[in-house]
C-alpha positions in Angstrom: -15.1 47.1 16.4 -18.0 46.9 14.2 -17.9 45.3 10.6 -18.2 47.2 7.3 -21.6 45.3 6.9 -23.0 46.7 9.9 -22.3 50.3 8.8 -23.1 49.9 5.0 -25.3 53.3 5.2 -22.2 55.0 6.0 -21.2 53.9 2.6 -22.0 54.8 -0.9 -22.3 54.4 -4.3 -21.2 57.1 -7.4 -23.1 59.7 -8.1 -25.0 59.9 -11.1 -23.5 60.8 -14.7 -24.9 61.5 -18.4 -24.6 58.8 -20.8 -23.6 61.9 -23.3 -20.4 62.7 -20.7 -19.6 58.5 -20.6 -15.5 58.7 -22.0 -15.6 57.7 -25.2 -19.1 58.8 -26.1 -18.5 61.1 -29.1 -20.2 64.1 -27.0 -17.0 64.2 -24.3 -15.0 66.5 -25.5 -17.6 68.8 -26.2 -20.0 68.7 -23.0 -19.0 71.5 -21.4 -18.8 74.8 -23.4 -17.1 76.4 -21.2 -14.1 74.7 -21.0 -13.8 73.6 -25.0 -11.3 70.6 -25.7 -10.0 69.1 -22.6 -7.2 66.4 -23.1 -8.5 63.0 -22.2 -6.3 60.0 -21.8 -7.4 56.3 -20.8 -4.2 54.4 -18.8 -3.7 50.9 -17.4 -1.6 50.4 -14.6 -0.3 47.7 -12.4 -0.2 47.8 -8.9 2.5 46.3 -6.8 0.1 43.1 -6.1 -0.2 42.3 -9.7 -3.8 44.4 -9.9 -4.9 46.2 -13.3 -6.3 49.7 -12.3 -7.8 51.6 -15.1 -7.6 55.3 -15.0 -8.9 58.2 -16.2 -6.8 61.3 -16.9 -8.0 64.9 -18.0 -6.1 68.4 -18.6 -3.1 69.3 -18.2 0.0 67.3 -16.8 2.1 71.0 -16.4 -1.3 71.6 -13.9 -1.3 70.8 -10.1 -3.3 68.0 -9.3 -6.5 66.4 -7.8 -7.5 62.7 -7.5 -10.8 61.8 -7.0 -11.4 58.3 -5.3 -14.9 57.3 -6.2 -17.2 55.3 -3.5 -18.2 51.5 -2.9 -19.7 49.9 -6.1 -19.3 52.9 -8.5 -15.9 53.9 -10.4 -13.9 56.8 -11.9 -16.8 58.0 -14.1 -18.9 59.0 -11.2 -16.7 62.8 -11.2 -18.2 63.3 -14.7 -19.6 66.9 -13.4 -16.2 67.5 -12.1 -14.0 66.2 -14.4 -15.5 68.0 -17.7 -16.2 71.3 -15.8 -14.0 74.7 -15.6 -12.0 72.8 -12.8 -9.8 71.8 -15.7 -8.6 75.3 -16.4 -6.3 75.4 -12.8 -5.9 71.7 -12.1 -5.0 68.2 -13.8 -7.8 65.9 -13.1 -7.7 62.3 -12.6 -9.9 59.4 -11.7 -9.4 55.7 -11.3 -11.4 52.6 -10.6 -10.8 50.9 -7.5 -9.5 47.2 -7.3 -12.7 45.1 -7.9 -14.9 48.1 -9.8 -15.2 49.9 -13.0 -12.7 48.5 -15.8 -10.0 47.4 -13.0 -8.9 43.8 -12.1 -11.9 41.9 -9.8 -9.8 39.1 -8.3 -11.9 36.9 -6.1 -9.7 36.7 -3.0 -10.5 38.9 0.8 -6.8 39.4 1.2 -7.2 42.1 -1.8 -9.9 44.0 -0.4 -8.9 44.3 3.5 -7.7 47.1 5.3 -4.3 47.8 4.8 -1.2 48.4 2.6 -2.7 47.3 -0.8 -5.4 50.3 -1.1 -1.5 52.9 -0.2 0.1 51.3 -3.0 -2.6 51.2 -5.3 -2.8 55.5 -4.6 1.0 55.2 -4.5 0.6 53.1 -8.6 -1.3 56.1 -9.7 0.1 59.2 -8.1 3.5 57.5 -9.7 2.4 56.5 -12.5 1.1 59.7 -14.0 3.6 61.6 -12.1 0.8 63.6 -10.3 3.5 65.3 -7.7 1.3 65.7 -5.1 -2.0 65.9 -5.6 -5.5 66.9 -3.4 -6.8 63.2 -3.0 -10.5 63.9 -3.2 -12.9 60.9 -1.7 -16.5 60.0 -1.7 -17.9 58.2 0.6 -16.2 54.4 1.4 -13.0 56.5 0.2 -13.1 57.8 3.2 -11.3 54.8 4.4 -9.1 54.0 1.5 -7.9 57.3 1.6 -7.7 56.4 5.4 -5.5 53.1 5.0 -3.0 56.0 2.7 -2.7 58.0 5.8 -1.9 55.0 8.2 0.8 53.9 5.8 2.1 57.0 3.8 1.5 59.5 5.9 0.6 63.3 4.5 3.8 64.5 3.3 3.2 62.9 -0.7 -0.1 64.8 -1.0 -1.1 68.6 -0.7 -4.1 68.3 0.9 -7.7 66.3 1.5 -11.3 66.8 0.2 -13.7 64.1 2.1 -17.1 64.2 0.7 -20.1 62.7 2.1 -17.8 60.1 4.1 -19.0 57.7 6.0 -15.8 56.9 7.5 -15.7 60.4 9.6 -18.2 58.9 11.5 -16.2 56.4 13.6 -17.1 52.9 14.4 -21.0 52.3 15.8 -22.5 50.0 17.7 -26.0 48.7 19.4 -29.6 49.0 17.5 -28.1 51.4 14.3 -25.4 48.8 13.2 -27.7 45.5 13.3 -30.1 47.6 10.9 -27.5 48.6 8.9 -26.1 44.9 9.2 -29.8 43.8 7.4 -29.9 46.0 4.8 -26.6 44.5 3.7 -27.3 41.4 3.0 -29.0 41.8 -0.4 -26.5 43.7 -1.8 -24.2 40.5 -1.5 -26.3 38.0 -2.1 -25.3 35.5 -5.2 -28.5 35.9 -5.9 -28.2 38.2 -9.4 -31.8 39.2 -9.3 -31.8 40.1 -5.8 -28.5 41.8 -6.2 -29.3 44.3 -8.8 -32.9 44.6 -7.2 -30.9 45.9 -4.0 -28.5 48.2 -6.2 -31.8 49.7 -7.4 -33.2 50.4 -4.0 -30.2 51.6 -2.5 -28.9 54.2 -5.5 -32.1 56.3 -4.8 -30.8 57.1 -1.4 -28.1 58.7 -2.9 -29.6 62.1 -3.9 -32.0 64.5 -2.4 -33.6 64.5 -6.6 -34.7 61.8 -8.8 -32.1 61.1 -11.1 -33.3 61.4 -14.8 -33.2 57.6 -15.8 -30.6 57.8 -18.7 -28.4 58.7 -15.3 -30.3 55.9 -13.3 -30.0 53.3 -15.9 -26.2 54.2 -16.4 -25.3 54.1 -12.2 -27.3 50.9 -12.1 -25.2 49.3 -14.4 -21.8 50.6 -13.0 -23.1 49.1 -9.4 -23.2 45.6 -10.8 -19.9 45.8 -12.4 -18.9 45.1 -8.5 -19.5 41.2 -8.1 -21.0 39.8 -5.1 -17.9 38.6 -3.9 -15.9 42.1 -3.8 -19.6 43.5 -2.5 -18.9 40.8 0.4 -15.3 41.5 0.8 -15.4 45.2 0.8 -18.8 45.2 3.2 -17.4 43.0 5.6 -13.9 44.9 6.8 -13.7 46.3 10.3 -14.2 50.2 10.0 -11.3 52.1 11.7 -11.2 54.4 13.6 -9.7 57.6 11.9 -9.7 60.1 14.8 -5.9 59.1 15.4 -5.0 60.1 12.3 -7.3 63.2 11.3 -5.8 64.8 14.8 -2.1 64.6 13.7 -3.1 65.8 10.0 -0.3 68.3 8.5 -2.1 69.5 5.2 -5.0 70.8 4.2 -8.7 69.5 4.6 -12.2 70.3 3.6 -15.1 68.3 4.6 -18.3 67.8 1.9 -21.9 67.0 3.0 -25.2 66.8 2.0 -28.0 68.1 4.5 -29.9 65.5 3.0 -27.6 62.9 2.9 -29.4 59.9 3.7 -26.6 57.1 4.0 -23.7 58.9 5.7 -24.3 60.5 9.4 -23.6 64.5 8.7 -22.7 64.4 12.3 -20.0 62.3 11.8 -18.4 65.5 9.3 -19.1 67.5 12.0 -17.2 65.9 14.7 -14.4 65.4 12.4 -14.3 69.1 11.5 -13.4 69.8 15.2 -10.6 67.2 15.0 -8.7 68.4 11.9 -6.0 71.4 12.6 -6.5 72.9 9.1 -10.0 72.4 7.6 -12.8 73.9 6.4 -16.5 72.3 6.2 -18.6 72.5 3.5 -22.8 71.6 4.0 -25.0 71.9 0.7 -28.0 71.7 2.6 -30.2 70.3 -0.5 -27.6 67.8 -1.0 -28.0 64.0 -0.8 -25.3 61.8 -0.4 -24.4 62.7 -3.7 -23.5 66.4 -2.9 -20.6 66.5 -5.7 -23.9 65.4 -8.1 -26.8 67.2 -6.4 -24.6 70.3 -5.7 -22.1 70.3 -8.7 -21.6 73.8 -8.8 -21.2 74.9 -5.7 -19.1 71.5 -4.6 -17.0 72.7 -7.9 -16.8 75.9 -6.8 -15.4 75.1 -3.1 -12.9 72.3 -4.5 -11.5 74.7 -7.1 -11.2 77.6 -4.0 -9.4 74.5 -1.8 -7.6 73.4 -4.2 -6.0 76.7 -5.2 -5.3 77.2 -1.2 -3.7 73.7 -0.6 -1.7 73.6 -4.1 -0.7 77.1 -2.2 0.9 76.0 0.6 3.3 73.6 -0.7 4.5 75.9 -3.8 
């Protein structure tokens, strides 16, 4: 079983967002035209293990919901494109920071990062919590796997259906030449070293999409990547990656699979195979997509969660 170091370029980061669209910023509420004044709430809650998750929650609470799970180093702001866009007429959005990123709790232990229950009850703290009934989870990249450790522990029958985008994860454990590279290019971005750290933050955010980002959107996903310390870089870098094909195979609900064609840190092939796995699932390739697709392609990735979304909401009215 290979580490989460050695397949770090099946990981990612968030894509990039406006300053102007940053919650809070006086230009929020009124980014997006089209959708005029959409309710915006900032929440704290505690998880089971004692962990602070801040959350972001937009629209309507009457509406059926989607979660977005944001990727390694980034947090709930990354969905800016999503979460101010015309997706807010049909659907109650919601974001949250992960344990260790964005404005949540950054506890300096490996228990709280590993595989396992924790990242299920932290899901379980927000879907609760807001009383989301149950909502599309949609993940980017390393939430693949959290969105994996859900399934292993909660099964499907709390949620209405799946969006993976850009996941690593759906790429199954690798071995050989490929994982020691990948192993390399980790190291930096763990180092204690703060210089070298940021410096490797820098380096690996322009993998993330097919086009430059303007730099007010580079400056602003540089500096939510170093709100993730070394030590919950380490942590999160270093887990075994599971194997999901079990539990993609026995799925009950609803799926779509996201990808870049130009994604240049998680294997498309590895959304491929999965797509022939799933009994229920759709797959989705913006071919001028990096691994940013919801960022490079908002539109159309908009456009496909909104149709998904209204299909899987569907099934369980």
């Amino acid at each position: 079983m290979t580490t989460r170091r050695e397949t770090l370029f099946g990981l990612g980061l968030a894509a990039a967002f406006p300053t102007a669209l940053v919650p809070g910023h006086a230009a929020t509420q009124s980014s997006n035209p089209s959708v005029g004044a959409v309710p915006y709430r900032q929440r704290s809650l505690k998880t089971r293990d004692r962990i602070n998750i801040a959350v972001q929650d937009w629209g309507d609470p009457s509406k059926p919901a989607i979660l977005f799970i944001h990727g390694f180093m980034s947090s709930s702001i990354c969905w800016m494109r999503q979460l101010t866009s015309s997706l807010a007429r049909d659907y109650r959005l919601v974001a949250y920071d992960w344990r260790g990123h964005g404005a949540s709790d950054k506890p300096n232990d490996p228990l709280v990062y590993a595989h396992g229950e924790r990242w299920a009850q932290e899901i379980d703290t927000v879907i609760a919590g807001l009383d989301l009934g149950k909502p599309i989870l949609a993940g980017w990249s390393m939430a693949g796997e959290i969105i994996g450790d859900y399934l292993q522990y909660r099964g499907d029958k709390s949620i209405s259906g799946i969006n993976f985008v850009d996941a690593g994860a759906l790429g199954f454990p690798t071995a050989g030449d490929e994982a020691a590279k990948r192993g390399g290019a980790a190291a930096a971005l763990v180092s204690m070293d703060t210089l070298s750290s940021v410096r490797a933050t820098d380096g690996f955010i322009r993998l993330c999409t097919a086009t430059p980002m303007a730099p007010d959107d580079f400056a602003a996903w540089v500096a939510v990547g170093n709100m993730a310390p070394w030590y919950v870089r380490k942590y999160m870098t270093t887990r075994p990656q599971n194997d999901l094909r079990p539990l993609l195979r026995n799925l009950q609900v609803p799926v779509m699979i996201t990808h870049g064609g130009r994604d240049m840190v998680a294997n498309i092939e590895g959304s491929r195979r999965a797509a022939e796995l799933i009994p229920d699932v759709r797959l989705k390739i913006h071919t001028e997509a990096g691994h940013a697709s919801f960022w490079d392609a908002a539109t159309a990735f908009n456009a496909d969660l909104a149709e998904f979304a209204a299909y899987a909401h569907g099934k369980v009215a």
